[in-house]
Structures are given as C-alpha cells and as structure tokens.
C-alpha positions as a printed NumPy array, in Angstrom:
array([[ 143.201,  -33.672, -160.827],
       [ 144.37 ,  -34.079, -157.597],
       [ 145.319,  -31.809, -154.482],
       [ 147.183,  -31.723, -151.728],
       [ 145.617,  -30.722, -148.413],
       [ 147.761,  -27.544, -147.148],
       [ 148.916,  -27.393, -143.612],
       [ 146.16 ,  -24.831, -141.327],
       [ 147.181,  -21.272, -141.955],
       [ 145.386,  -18.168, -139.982],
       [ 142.844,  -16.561, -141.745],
       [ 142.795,  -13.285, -142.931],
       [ 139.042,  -13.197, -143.411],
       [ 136.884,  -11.567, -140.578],
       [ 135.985,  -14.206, -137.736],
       [ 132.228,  -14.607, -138.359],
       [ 129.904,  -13.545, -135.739],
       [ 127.242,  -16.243, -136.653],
       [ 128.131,  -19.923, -137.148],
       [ 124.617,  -21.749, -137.034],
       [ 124.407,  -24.579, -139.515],
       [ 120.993,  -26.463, -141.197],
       [ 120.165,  -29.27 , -139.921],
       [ 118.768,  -32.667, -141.392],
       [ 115.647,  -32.693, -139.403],
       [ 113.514,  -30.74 , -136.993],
       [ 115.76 ,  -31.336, -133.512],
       [ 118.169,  -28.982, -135.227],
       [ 116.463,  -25.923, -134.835],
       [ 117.536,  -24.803, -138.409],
       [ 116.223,  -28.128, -139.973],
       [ 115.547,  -27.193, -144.122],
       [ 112.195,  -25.66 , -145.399],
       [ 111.629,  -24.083, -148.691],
       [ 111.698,  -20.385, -148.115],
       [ 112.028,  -20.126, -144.553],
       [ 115.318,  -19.026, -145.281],
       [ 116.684,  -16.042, -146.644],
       [ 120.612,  -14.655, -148.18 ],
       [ 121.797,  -11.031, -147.215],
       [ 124.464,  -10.726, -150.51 ],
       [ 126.601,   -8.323, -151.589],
       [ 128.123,   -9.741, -155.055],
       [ 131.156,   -7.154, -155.154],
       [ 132.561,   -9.104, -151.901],
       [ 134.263,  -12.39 , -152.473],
       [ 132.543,  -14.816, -150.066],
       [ 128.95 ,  -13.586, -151.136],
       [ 129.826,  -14.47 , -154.931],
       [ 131.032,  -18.004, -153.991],
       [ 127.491,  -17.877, -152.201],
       [ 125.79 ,  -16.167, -155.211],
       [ 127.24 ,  -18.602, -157.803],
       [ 126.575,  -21.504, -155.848],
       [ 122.891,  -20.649, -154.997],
       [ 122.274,  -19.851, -158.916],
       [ 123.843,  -23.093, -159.974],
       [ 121.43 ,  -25.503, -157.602],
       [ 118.498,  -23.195, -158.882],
       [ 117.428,  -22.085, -155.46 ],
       [ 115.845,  -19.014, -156.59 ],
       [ 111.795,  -19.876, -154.909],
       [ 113.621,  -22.219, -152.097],
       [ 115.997,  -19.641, -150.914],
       [ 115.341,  -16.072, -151.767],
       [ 118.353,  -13.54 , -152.   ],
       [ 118.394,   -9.932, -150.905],
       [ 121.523,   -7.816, -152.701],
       [ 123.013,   -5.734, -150.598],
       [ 125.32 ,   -2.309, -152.116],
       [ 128.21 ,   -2.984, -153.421],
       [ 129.886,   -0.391, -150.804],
       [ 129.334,   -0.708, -146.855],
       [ 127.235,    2.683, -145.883],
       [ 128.205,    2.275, -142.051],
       [ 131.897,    3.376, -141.127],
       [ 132.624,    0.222, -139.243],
       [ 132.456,   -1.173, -142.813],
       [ 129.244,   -3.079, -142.059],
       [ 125.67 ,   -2.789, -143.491],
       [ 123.069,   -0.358, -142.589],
       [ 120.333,   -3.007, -143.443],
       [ 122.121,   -5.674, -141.955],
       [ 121.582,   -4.211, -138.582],
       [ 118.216,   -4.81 , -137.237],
       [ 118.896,   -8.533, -138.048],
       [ 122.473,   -8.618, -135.934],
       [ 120.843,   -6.849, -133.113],
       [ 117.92 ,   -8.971, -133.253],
       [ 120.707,  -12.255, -133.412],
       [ 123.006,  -11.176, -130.376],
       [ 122.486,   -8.812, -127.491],
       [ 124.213,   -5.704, -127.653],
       [ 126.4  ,   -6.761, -130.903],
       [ 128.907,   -4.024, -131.147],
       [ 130.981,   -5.376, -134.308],
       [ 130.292,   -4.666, -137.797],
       [ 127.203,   -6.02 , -139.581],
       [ 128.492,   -7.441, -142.423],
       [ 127.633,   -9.512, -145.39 ],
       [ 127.325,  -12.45 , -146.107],
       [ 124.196,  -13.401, -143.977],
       [ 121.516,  -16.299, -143.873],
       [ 118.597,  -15.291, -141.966],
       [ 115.75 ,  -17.42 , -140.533],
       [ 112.613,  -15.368, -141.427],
       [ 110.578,  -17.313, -138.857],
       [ 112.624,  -15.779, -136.042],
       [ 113.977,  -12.899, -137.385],
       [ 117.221,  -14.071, -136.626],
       [ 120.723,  -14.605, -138.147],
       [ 121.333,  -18.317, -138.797],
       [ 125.056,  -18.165, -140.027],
       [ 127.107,  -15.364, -141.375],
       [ 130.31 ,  -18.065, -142.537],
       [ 130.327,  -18.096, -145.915],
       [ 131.973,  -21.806, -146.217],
       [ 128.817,  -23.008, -144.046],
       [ 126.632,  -21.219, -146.247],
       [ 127.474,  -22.841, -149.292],
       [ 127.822,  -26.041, -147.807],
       [ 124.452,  -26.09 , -146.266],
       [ 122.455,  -24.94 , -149.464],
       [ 124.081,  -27.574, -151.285],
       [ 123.495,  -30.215, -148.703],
       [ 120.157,  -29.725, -147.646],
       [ 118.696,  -27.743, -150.729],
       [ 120.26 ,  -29.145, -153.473],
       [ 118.807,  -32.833, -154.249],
       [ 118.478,  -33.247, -157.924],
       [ 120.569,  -30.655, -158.614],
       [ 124.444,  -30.853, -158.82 ],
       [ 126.224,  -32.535, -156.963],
       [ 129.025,  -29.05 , -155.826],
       [ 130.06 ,  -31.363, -152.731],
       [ 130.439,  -35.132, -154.341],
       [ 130.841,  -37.828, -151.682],
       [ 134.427,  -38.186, -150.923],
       [ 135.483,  -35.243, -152.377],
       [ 135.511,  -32.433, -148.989],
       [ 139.603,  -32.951, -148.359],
       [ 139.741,  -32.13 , -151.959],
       [ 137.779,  -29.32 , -151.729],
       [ 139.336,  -28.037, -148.349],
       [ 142.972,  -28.252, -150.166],
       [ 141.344,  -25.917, -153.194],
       [ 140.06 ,  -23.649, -150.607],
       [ 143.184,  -23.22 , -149.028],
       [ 145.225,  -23.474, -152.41 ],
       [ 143.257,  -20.237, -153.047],
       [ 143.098,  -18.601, -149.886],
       [ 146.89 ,  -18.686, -149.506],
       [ 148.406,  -19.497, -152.519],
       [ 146.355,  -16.945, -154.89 ],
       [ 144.71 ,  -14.387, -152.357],
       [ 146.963,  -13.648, -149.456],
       [ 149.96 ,  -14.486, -151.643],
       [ 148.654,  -11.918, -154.459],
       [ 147.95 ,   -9.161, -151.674],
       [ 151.488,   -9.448, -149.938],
       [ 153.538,   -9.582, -153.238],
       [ 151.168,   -6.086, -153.669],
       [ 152.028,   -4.474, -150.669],
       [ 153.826,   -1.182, -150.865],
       [ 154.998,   -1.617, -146.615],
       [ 157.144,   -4.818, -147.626],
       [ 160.22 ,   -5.467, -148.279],
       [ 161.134,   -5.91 , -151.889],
       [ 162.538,   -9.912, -150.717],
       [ 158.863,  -10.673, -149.218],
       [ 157.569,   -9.418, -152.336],
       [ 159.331,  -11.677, -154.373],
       [ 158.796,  -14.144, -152.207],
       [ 154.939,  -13.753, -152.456],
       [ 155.119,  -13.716, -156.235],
       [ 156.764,  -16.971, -156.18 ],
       [ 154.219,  -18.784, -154.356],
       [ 151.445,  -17.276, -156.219],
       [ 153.197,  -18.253, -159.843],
       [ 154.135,  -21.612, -157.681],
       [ 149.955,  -22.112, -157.124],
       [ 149.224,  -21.017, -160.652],
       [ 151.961,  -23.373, -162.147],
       [ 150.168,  -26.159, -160.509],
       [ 146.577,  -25.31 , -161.297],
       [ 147.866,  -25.022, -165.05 ],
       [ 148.799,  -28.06 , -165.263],
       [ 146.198,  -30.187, -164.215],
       [ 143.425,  -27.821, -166.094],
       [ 145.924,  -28.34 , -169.331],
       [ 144.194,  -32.136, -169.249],
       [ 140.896,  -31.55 , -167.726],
       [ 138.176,  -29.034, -168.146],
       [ 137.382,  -29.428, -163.88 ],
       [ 139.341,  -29.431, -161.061],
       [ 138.233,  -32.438, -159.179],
       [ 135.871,  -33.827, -160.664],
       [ 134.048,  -34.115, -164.857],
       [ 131.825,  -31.722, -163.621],
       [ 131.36 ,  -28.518, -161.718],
       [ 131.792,  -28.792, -157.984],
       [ 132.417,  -26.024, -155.215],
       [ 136.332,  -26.149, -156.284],
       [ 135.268,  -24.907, -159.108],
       [ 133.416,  -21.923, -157.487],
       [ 136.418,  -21.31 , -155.217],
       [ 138.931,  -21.267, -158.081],
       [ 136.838,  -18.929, -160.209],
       [ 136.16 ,  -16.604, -157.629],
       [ 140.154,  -16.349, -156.534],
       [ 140.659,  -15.599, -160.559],
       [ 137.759,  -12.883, -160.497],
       [ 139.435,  -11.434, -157.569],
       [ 143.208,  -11.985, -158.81 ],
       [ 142.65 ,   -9.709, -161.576],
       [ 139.882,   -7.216, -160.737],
       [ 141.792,   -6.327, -157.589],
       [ 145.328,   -7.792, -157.005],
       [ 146.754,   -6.589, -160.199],
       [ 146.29 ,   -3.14 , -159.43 ],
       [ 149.18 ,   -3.426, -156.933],
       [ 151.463,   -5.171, -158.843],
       [ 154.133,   -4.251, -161.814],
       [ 152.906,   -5.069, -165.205],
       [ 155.709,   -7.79 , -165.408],
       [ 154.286,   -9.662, -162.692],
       [ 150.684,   -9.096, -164.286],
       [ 152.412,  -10.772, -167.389],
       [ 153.754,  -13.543, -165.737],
       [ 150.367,  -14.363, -164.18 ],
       [ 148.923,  -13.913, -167.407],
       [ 150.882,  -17.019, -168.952],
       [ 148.714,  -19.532, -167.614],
       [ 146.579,  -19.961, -170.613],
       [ 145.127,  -23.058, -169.995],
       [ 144.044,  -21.36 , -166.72 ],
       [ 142.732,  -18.458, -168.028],
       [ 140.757,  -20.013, -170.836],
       [ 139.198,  -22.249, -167.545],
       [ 138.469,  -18.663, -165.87 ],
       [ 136.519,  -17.64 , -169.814],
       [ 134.091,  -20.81 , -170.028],
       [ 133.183,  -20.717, -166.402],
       [ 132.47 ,  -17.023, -167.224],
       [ 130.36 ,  -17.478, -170.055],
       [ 127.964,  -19.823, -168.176],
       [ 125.316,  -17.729, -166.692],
       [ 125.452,  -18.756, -163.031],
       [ 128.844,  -17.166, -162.963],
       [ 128.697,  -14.216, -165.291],
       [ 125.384,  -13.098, -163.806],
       [ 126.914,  -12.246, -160.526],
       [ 129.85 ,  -10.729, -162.053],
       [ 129.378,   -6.755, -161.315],
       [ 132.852,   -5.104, -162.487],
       [ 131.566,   -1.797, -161.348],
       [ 130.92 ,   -2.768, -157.816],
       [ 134.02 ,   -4.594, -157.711],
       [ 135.805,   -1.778, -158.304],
       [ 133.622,    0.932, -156.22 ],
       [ 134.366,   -1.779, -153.077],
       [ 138.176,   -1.778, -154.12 ],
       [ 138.648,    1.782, -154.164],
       [ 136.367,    2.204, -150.794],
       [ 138.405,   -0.408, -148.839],
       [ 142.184,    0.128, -150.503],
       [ 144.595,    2.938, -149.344],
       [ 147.102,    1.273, -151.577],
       [ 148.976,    2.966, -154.468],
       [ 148.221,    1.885, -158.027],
       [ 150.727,    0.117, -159.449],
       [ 151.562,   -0.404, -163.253],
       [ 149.65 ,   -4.1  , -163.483],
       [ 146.831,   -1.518, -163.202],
       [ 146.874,   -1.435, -166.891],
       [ 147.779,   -4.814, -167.863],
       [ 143.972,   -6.809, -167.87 ],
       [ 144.269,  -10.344, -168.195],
       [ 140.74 ,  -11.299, -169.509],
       [ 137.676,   -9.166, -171.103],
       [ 135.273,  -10.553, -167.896],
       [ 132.129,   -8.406, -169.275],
       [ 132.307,   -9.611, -172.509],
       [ 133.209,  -13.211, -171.645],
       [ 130.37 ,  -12.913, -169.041],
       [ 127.821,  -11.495, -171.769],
       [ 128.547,  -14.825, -174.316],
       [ 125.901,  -16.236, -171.98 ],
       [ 123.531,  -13.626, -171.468],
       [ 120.83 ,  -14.654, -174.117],
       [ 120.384,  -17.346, -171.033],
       [ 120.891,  -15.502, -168.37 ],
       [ 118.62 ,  -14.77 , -165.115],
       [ 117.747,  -11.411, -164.306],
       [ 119.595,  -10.524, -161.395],
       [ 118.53 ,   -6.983, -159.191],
       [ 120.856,   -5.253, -156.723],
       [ 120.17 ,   -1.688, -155.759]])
C-alpha cells in the first residue's frame, strides 16, 4: 500500500522541551547501553502509547525500563508532579509544564528527549536488532506520510468536525476530510493486512493509535450519523480488532484512563456519537490476554 507524503502542516501537539537523540557510538553523548535509559509513560496520552506499543513490540522490557505515569496530570499546568525533579534537573529554571512522554538518562539524571517521534525512532534504531524491523530501510517517507495522514487527516480533522465554536460549513468540511482519509486507508487495508509493508512497522502503530483515539475520544463530539459513517470502514475496523488482540497493543490499552484524561482535559459538550461505539476495544484487547505481559501503572 502506498502513501502520499502530505504537504508540512503546523502541529497541534505541544513543542517538546527536550529533543536529544541516541547516538550510534560514544561521541554522541547519548550513545545506546542496556538500561542506562529509562521511559516516563503515561498510556492514556496518545504519543506515550505509540511509545508504549512500540517498546513492547521490540521486547525492551530489561534494556529499557518504563515508569507509568497517572493517567491524569496532578499539576495545574497540566504537567507531572513526578516529572519535575527530572525537567528541573534538564534545564535551568524550566517554567513550562512537565509533561509526558520522557526518556531519561539515569547516569545523569537528566532528560534525554521528551519528542515522542524521536523516541520511537531511537528505541527501534539503536535497541531493536533482532527484533522487528518498525522502521524498514526505505520505508521513513512512507512512514512520515502515515504520520501526517493521521495527524491531520484523522486527529485534527476529527477534533474540528467536533467542535461546538465552528461553523456548521467547517464542520462539514472537517468530516469530509476525515471520511476522505478513512476512504483511502479502507481501501488499501481491503487487500492487505499492513499498511506498508507484510509486516508490522511504526505505520502500523501510528494508524492504530489514531483509531484508539478516533473512537475513545473524537466520537464523543460528534452526531451519531457521523459516528455511523466512520463506522463503515469495515475493512478498517476489523485492521483496528487484530492489531488489538495482539498483546503489545491491547496491553497498553487502559479505557478507563482514557476516559478520566478526556473528561480532565475537554470542556466540550457531549454530543450524540457519545453513544454510538464503533468497536468492543476491552474485549478485542482481552482475545490476547492468555499471552499478555503484566503491565503496572499506579
């Protein structure tokens, strides 16, 4: 299945504070030794359960330990209480929010990177040998066009055709492109069981995630005949089931904290999508729990 790279849209996720990358040897500073670093996670937020997913499928459990965070921010900035000795430690007199996701250098003490993308990308890179292969050679403008596919055409298309401040024509308009960028994934999953490749890869992750978040959050704010529409995709949502049922996806899934971070972070009115639920996630997530890690979050 193919993509088409997207032309650069702004962002509407936070600008990350930290952008340190691992390195291939030791004149990197960060160069890659087994559990000398360490992931600051908290699963209910999207970028940490791309991380979360992709750290479970290389198996980095011993290599790269993981700290869960709450599912809620307890500071008012939105950041994390526990989060802040290592931000303060990282930059002098940080005033912004300490927020997750982090990787931490426990030699120093010290934030390495708190950019999602760059997190994944560097566990897979420098961690993962022998294990799959999330970033095949040749494959990052493919990936990049996935990411963007579901940053804009699911996410931010998703939250505008939700938002009770806009016009009823931007609304529409919204809806369109998100149906538009469903139409398209449901096509090419129709013939294959990947998106880019016979096996799993980080497009994959991205995809899944966007689906997670399209109808454990999104729907709330839309009418049920929109949730309907989106629904229709079953080739799509049957995609969104296996990758479910495998346990380095299901494990991370935590519906409850999902919807405790919703509710903290939305001032939104429910609409009636709010009662339309497109897939069973807990029990599609528990088909693979005879095989599933034990995962602990406070």
């Amino acid at each position: 299945m193919s993509f088409t790279p997207l032309a650069a849209h702004p962002s509407t996720r936070p600008t990350a504070a930290f952008r340190g990358r691992i390195g291939r040897d030791a004149r990197s500073g960060h160069y890659a030794v087994p559990r000398r670093y360490r992931l600051h996670l908290a699963a209910a937020d999207p970028d940490c359960l791309r991380i979360a997913v992709t750290h479970s499928l290389l198996g980095l459990d011993k290599a790269c330990p993981v700290t869960f965070l709450p599912a809620v921010p307890d500071c008012p900035d939105g950041g994390h209480s526990a989060l802040r000795p290592l931000y303060d430690a990282s930059a002098h007199r940080y005033t912004g929010p300490a927020l997750a996701p982090v990787l931490s250098d426990d030699w120093s003490g010290r934030i390495v990177s708190s950019h999602g993308p760059d997190i994944a990308r560097d566990l897979a890179r420098h961690f993962g040998g022998g294990r799959p292969t999330l970033y095949p050679c040749g494959a990052e403008s493919q990936i990049e066009a996935v990411e963007r596919m579901c940053a804009q055409g699911i996410e931010e298309a998703a939250q505008r055709a939700g938002a009770a401040d806009a016009e009823e024509a931007e609304r529409t308009a919204a809806l369109d492109t998100l149906l538009t960028t469903l139409g398209v994934l449901e096509r090419g999953l129709g013939a294959h069981e990947h998106l880019i490749s016979d096996q799993i890869t980080a497009a994959d992750v991205e995809l899944w995630v966007a689906l997670v978040q399209l109808d454990t959050v999104h729907r709330y704010h839309l009418d049920a005949a929109a949730v309907h529409r989106i629904a229709d995709h079953p080739a799509l949502w049957a995609y969104a089931r296996r990758l479910a049922a495998r346990p380095a996806f299901g494990a991370h899934l935590d519906l409850d904290a999902i919807a405790r971070r919703h509710h903290a972070r939305c001032q939104g009115l429910e609409a009636a999508g709010a009662a339309v639920q497109i897939l069973d996630w807990e029990t599609h997530a528990e088909a693979g729990s005879v095989v599933r890690p034990q995962v602990n979050r406070p």
